[in-house]
C-alpha positions, 0 to 999 in steps of 0.5 A, a space after each residue: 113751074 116748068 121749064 121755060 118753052 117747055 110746055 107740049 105734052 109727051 108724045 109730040 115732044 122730041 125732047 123731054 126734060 125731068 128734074 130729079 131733086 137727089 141728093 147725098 146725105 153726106 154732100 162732102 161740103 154744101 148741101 142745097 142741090 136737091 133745090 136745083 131743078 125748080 130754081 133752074 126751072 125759074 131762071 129759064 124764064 130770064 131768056 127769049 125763045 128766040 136763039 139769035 145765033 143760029 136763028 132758031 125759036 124753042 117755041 116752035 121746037 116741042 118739048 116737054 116737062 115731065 115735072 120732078 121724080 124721084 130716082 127709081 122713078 127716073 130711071 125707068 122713065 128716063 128708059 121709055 123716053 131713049 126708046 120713045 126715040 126721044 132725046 132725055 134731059 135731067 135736072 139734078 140734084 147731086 152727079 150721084 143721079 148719073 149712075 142711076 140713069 146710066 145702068 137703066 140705059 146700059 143694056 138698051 142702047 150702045 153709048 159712051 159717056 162723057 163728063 165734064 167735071 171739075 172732080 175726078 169722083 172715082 173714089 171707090 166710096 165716100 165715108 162708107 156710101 159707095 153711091 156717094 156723088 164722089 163716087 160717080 165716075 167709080 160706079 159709070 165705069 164699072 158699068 160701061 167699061 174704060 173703053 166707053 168714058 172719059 172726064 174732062 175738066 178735071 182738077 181736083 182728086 184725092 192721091 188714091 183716085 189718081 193711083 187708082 184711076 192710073 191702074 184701072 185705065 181711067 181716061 180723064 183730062 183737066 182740059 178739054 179734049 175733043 179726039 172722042 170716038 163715041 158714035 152716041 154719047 150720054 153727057 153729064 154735065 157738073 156745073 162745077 166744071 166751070 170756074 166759079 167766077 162763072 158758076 160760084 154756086 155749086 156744091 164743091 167750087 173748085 177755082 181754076 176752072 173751064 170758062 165759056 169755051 165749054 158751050 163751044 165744046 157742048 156744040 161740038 158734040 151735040 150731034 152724038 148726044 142721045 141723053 143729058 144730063 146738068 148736075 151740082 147747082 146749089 140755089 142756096 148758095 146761088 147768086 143766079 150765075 150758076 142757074 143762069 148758066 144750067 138753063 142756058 146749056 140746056 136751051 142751047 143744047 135743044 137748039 144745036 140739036 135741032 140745028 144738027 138735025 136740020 142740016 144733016 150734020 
């Protein structure tokens, strides 16, 4: 099944989305989100095409499915849709896919990241995986630099991340903060950003979180953004809320970039 309008071939396409069904080993408390992408896939179906705020019809916006890869795979494909002069849209899995994505984009593109997240992730390893989802603003870091990302939405981190991300100049915000500078941005979003009255079904819940407001936030910078990607759903404990909301953000998403286009902005 593909993603609901999803359906023209590669190269008329200007946004491309792949599902990347990753995960940990050690997921740290629910396992399931390797099952995301095809379920996100289904309940894109639940919406019409037509997007009745800004008055635009993903049927006539070409997009493509590329279907499921693994994560070697996406890296190097993720690669030839920036220089396709496409925009890339991934579907995890766990947020472990993002530092994949991000070293295979580093030397072809200047960008900044930023995540929405309701975690910190910047422990230096996870019960001896250094590649673990906990670690994935650790390793995005290391990469790119404290000058080139910023978390937002945090509220949960281990004492030793706090110290560590204190020392090392680690940027991060509970809230939203909209002061970002990045001419271009790669954005990662954790699904468990919001509250799990709005999404329970993610892999860490955490209460306390981010509501609708975060669409307003998405909208805002959809301009800069150059490469997607919506991570953690967990269909198995998925009451379709969470799914719901993955598929939404990547509809609109599509639409606002469109709009952004389209009015010069």
């Amino acid at each position: 099944m593909k993603f609901a309008d999803a359906e023209q071939g590669y190269e008329e396409s200007h946004f491309i989305i792949f599902g990347i069904p990753y995960e940990d080993e050690e997921m740290s408390f629910r396992n399931g989100t390797k099952e995301a992408p095809d379920f996100i896939r289904y309940v894109s179906w639940d919406y019409e095409s037509y997007n009745i705020t800004n008055g635009i019809d993903l049927q006539e916006i070409p997009i493509h499915d590329a279907g499921n890869l693994g994560i070697e795979e996406a890296t190097r494909f993720i690669r030839r849709v920036i220089k396709d002069g496409k925009i890339p849209i991934a579907i995890g899995g766990a947020h472990s896919i993002t530092p994949f994505l991000i070293s295979s984009l580093k030397n072809t593109i200047d960008f900044g990241v930023v995540i929405l997240d309701a975690h910190l992730d910047f422990r230096d390893e996870y019960m001896g995986d250094k590649k673990s989802h906990a670690c994935t603003a650790r390793r995005i870091y290391e990469l790119v630099g404290k000058e080139k990302i910023i978390s937002l939405g945090v509220r949960s981190a281990s004492k030793e991340e706090i110290e560590d991300a204190k020392k090392l100049g680690f940027i991060y915000y509970s809230s939203l903060n909209s002061d970002i500078n990045f001419d271009k941005i790669y954005l990662s979003i954790d699904i468990d950003v919001f509250d799990p009255c709005y999404a329970p079904g993610v892999s860490n819940p955490e209460p306390m979180g981010l509501g609708y407001e975060v669409l307003d936030f998405i909208k805002n910078l959809a301009g800069k953004v150059i490469a997607l990607d919506v991570v953690e759903v967990c269909p198995p404990y998925d009451d379709e809320r969470a799914s719901l909301l993955a598929a939404k953000l990547i509809r609109d998403f599509i639409t606002w970039k469109v709009s952004y286009k389209k009015f010069g902005k």
